[in-house]
C-alpha positions as CSV (number, residue, x, y, z in Angstrom):
1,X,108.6,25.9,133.2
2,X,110.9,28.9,131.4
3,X,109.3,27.0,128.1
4,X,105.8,26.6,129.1
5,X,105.5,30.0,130.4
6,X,106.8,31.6,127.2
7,X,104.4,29.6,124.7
8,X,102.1,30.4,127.1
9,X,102.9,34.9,127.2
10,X,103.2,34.3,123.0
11,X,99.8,33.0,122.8
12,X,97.5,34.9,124.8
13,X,99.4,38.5,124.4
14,X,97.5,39.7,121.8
15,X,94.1,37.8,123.4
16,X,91.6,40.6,125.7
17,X,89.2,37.6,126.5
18,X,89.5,35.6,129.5
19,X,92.1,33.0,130.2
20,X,92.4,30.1,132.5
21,X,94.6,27.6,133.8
22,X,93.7,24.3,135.1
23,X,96.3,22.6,137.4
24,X,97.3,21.4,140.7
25,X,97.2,24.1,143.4
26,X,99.9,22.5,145.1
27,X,102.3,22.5,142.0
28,X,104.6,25.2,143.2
29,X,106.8,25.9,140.1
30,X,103.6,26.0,137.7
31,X,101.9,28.6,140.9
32,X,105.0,30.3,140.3
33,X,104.6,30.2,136.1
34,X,101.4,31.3,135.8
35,X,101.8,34.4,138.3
36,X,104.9,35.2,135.4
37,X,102.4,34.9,132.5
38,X,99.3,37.2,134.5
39,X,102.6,39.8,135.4
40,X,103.8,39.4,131.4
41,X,100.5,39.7,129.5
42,X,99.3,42.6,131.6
43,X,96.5,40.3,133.8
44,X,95.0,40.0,137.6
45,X,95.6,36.4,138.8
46,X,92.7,35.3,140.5
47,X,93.0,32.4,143.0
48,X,90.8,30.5,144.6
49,X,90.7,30.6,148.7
50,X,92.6,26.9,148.5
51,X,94.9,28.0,145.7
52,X,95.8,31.5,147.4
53,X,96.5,29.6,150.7
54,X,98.9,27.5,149.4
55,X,100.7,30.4,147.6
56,X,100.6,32.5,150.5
57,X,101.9,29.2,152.6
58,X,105.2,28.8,150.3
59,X,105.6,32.8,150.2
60,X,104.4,32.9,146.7
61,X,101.0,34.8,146.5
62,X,101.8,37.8,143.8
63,X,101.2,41.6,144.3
64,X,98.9,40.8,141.9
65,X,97.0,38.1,142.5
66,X,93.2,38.7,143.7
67,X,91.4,36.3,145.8
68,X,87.9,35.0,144.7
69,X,85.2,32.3,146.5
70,X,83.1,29.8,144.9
71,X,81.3,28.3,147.7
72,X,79.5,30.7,149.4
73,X,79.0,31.9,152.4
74,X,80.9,28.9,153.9
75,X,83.9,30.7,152.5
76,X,83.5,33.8,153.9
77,X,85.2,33.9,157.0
78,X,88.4,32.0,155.0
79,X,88.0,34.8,152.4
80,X,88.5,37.2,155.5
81,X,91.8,36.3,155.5
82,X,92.5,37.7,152.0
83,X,90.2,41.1,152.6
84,X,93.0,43.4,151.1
85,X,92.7,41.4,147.9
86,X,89.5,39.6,147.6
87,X,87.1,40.2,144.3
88,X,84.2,39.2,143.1
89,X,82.0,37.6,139.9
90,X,81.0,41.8,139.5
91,X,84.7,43.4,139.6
92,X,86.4,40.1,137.9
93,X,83.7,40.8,135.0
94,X,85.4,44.6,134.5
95,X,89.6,43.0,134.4
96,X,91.7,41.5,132.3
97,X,92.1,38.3,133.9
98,X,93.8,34.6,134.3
99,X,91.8,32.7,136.4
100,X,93.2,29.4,138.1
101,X,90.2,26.8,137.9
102,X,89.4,23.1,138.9
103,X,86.4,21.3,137.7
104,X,84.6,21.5,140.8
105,X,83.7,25.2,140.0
106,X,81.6,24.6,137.1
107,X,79.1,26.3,138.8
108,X,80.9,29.0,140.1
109,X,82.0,29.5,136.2
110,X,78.6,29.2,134.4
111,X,77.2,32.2,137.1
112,X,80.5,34.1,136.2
113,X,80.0,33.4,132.8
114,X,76.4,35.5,132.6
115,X,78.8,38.5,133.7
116,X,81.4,38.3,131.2
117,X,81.5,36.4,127.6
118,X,84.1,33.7,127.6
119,X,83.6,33.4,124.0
120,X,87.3,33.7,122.1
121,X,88.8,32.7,125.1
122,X,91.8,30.2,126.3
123,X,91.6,27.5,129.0
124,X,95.4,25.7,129.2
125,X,95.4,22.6,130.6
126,X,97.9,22.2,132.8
127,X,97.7,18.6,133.9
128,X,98.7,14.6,132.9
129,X,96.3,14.3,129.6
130,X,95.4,11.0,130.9
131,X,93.1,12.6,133.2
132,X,91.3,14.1,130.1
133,X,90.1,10.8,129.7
134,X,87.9,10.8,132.8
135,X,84.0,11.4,132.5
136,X,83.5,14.5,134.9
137,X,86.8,15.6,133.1
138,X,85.1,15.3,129.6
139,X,81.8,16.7,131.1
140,X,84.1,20.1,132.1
141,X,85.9,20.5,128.9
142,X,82.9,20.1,126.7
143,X,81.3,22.7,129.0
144,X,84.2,25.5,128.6
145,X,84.1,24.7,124.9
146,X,80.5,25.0,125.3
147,X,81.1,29.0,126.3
148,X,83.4,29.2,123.4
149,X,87.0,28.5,125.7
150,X,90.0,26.9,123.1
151,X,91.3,24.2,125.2
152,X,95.1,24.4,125.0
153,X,97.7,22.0,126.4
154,X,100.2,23.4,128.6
155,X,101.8,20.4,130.7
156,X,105.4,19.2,131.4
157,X,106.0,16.8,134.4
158,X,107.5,17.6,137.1
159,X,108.2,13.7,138.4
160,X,111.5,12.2,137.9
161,X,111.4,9.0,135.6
162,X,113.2,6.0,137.1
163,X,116.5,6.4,135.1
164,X,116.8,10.1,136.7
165,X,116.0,8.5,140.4
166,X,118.4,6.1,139.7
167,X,121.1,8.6,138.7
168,X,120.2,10.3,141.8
169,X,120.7,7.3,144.3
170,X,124.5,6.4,142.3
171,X,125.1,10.2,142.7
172,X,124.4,10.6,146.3
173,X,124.8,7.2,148.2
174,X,122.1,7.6,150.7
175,X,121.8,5.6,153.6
176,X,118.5,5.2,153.4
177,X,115.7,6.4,150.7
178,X,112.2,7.8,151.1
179,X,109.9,7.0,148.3
């Protein structure tokens, strides 16, 4: 993660268009990574409701994260719990900003995209590349590319190989193991 995050601060500290991160929500040491680049490269972190709710769960949601909604008015009373930092497509338009995104907000991103030009700017991957593989994955990239996003690849696993587990169980002798 010390790794990622520094490839990560060296390429986008001289960048003032928008950034964004694709990865798991629930990846706590790559929550934690990205909140270091926003804080090092002089961003807001905007979060998703679902994203900021599992920071805010593992005492993780940054000073400087803002809190943003993509499905409407559904959201709102969830976004209530986030007033004192909630933002929207207008103010997010104005910042610098590193925006943590899934592919289910295509939409949300082509209306936010009328706002602000994402043309010059960086989208890091942050997941398996097998997954790149997948139509509707495809379909998302093309579309960010589309808006002129550089798709960079910013992934290290955080799952023990069998060797590792195996070192583990010799290590430790437990009675019983948990898969």
């Amino acid at each position: 993660e010390e790794l990622l995050e520094q490839i990560a601060v060296d390429y986008i500290k001289d960048i003032d268009r928008p950034v964004f991160i694709m990865m798991s929500a629930q990846n706590i040491d790559r929550l934690i990574t990205t909140q270091n680049i926003a804080d090092k490269t002089d961003r807001v972190l905007l979060q998703d409701i679902y994203t900021a709710k599992i920071a805010k769960s593992c005492d993780v949601l940054s000073d400087r994260a803002r809190v943003f909604m993509t499905g409407g008015d559904k959201q709102y009373e969830q976004l209530q719990q986030f007033r004192d930092v909630k933002i929207g497509k207008h103010e997010i338009a104005k910042i610098p900003f590193m925006m943590c995104i899934r592919q289910s907000m295509k939409n949300y991103l082509s209306k936010l995209n009328e706002l602000v030009s994402f043309e010059g700017g960086v989208l890091f991957y942050a997941m398996w590349k097998g997954y790149m593989e997948q139509p509707n994955m495809q379909d998302f990239l093309d579309f960010m590319t589309s808006k002129g996003v550089k798709i960079h690849i910013l992934h290290t696993s955080g799952h023990a190989d069998a060797m590792t587990i195996n070192k583990i169980i010799e290590k430790t002798s437990p009675k019983t193991i948990i898969p």
